[in-house]
C-alpha positions as CSV (number, residue, x, y, z in Angstrom):
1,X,7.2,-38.2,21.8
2,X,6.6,-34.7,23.1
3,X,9.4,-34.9,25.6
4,X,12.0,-36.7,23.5
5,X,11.4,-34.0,21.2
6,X,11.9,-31.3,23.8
7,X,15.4,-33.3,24.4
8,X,16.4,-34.6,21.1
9,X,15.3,-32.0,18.7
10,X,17.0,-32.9,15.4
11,X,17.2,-36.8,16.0
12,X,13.1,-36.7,16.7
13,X,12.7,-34.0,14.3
14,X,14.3,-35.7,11.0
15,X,12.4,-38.7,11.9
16,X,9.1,-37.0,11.8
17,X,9.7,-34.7,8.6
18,X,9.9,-38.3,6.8
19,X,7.4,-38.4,4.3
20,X,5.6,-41.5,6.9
21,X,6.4,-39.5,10.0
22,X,4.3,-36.5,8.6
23,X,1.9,-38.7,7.2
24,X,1.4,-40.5,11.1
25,X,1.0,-36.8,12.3
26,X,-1.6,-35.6,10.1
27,X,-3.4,-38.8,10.4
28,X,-3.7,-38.7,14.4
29,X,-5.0,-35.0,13.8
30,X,-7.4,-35.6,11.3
31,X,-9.1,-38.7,12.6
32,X,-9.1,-38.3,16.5
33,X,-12.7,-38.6,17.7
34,X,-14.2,-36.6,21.2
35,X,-11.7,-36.7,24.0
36,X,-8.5,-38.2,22.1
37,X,-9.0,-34.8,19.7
38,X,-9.6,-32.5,22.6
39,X,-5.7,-34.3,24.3
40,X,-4.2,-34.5,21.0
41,X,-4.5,-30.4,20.8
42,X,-1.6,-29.3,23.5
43,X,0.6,-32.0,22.2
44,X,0.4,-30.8,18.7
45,X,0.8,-27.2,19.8
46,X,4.1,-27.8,21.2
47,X,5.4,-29.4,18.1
48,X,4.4,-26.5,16.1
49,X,6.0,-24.0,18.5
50,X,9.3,-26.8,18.8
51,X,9.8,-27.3,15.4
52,X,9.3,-24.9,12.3
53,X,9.9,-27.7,9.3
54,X,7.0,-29.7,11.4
55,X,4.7,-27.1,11.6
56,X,5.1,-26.4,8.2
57,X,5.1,-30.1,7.0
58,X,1.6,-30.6,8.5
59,X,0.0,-27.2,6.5
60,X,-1.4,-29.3,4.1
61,X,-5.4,-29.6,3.1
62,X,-6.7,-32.1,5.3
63,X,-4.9,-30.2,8.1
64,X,-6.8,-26.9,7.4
65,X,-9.9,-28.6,6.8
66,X,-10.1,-30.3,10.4
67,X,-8.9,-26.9,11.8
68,X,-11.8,-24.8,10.5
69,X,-14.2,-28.1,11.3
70,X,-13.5,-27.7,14.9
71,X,-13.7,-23.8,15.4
72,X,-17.0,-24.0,15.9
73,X,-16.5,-27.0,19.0
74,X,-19.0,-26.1,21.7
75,X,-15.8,-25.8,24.5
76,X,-13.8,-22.6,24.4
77,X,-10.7,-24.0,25.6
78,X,-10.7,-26.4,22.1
79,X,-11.5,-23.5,20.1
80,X,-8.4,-21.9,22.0
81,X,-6.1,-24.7,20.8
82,X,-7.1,-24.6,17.7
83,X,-6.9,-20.8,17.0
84,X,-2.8,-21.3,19.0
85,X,-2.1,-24.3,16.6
86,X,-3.0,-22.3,13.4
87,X,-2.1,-19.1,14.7
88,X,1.9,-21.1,14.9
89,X,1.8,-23.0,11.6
90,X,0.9,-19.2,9.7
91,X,3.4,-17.3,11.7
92,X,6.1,-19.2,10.4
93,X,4.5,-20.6,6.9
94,X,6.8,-18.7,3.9
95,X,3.7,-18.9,2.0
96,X,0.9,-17.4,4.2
97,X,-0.9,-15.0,2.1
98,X,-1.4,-17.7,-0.3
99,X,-2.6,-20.4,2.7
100,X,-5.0,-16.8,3.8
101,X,-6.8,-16.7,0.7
102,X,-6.9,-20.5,0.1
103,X,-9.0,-21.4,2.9
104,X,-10.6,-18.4,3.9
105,X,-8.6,-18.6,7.3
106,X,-9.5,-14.4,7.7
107,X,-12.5,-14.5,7.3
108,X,-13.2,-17.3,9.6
109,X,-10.8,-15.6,12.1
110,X,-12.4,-12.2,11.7
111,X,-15.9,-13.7,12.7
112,X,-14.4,-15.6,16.0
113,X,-13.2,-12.3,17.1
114,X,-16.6,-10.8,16.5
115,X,-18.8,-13.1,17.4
116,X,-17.4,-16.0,19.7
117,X,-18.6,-16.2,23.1
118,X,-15.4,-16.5,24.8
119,X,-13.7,-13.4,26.0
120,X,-10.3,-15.4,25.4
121,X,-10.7,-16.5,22.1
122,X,-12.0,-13.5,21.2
123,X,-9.1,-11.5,21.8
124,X,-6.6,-14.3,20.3
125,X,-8.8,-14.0,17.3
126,X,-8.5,-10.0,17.4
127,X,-4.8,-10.5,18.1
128,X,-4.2,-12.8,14.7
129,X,-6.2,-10.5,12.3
130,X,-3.1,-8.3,11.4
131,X,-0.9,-11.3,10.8
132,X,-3.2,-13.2,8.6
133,X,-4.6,-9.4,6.9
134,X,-4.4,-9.3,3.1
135,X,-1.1,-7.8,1.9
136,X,-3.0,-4.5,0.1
137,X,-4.9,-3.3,3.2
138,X,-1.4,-1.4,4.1
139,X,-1.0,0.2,0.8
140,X,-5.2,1.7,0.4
141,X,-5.2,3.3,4.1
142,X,-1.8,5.4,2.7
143,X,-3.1,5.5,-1.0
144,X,-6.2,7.6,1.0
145,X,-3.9,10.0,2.9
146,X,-4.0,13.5,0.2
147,X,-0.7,14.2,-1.1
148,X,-1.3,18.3,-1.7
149,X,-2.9,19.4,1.8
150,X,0.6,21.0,3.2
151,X,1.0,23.2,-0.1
152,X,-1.7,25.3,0.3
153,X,-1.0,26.1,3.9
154,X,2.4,27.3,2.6
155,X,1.7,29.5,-0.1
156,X,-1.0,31.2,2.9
157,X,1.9,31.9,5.8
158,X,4.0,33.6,2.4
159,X,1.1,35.4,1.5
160,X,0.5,36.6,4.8
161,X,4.2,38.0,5.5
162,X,4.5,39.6,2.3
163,X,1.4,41.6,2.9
164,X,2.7,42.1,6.2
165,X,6.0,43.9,4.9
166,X,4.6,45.8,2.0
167,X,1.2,47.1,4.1
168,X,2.9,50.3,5.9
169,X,4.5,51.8,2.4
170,X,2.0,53.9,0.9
171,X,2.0,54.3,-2.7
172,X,0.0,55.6,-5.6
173,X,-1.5,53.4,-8.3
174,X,1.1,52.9,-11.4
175,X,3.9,53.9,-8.8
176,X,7.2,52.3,-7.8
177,X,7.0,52.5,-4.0
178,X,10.2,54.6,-3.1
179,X,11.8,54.8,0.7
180,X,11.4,58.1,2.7
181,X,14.7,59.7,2.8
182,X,15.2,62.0,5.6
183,X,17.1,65.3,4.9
184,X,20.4,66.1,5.9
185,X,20.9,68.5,8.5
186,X,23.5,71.1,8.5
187,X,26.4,71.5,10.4
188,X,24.9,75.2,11.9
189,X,21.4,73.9,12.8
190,X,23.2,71.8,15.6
191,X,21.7,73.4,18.9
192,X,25.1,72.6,21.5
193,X,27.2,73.4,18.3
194,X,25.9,76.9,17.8
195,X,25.8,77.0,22.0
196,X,29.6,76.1,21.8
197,X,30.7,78.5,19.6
198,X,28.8,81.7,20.8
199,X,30.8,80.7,24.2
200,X,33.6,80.4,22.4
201,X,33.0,83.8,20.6
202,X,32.2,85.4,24.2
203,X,35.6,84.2,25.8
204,X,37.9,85.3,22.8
205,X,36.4,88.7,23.7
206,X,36.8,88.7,27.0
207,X,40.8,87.6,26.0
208,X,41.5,90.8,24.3
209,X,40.0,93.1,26.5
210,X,42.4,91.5,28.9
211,X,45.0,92.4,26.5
212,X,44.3,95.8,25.9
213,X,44.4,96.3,29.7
């Protein structure tokens, strides 16, 4: 069935989503016993990763029921299976916060990743937590994040400049700190003017001497 499924997708697959087709799948799932269970587990994997309407077709009760039943199997590799096969029907389920809460699927989940004694299911557990988290978790880490923290630091650096500016004017209390305005020189208290014109003076003298002469 696998393989013809693999090769005929749609002809297989609207065969199966039949309410007796579903119905024939759920039933092998739920009632397997020992070693037809443990073989039944890649098969049904592959349908769940093959076909989306299938996957979600068989999240019903029962389904969730024998899934949680056989977490706590005694081989790893089962408990494996079984985390892959749920971890495929709630990736693609529209309703998976409601199937979350329903069944208790974190919790359960939460503990495999804490407390399992394989390394591999462990981390599949671990890896499945964010996917099946409760939808508010996101929203009370940001609600906890303070709004005001960058305000203060603000008003601080503006603080900080304007004493900065206003430290080197000195003024008296009551007193409207006023610029320092330097006087104006005048034109005679120029050294190399007064130097230019004294030897200007000195060789218009010289001229009429010269004249005189």
């Amino acid at each position: 069935m696998i393989n013809r499924l693999q090769d005929e997708t749609a002809r297989v697959e609207d065969v199966l989503v039949q309410p007796e087709g579903l119905k024939s799948l759920l039933d092998a799932f739920v009632t397997a016993k020992a070693n037809s269970f443990e073989n039944l587990l890649d098969p049904f994997l592959k349908i769940c990763r093959l076909s989306a309407t299938l996957a979600i077709g068989m999240a019903k009760a029962e389904f969730f029921r024998r899934v949680i039943d056989r977490l706590n199997h005694s081989k790893a590799v089962v408990r494996l299976n079984l985390l892959r096969i749920l971890r495929a029907v709630c990736d693609i389920h529209p309703d998976r916060a409601s199937l979350v809460d329903r069944y208790g699927i974190y919790d359960i989940v939460e503990k495999l990743s804490r407390q399992d004694g394989a390394v591999l299911v462990r981390e599949l557990a671990r890896e499945m937590l964010p996917v099946l988290a409760p939808p508010s978790a996101p929203a009370l880490k940001a609600s906890s994040t303070p709004k005001s923290s960058v305000a203060p630091k603000r008003r601080s650096r503006r603080a900080g400049s304007t004493a900065g500016l206003t430290g080197s004017i000195e003024t008296l209390p009551g007193q409207t700190p006023k610029a320092k305005v330097r006087p104006r020189q005048k034109l005679g208290d120029i050294p190399w003017q007064a130097q230019d014109e004294t030897g200007a003076g000195h060789r218009t003298g010289t001229s009429h001497k010269s004249l005189r002469r």
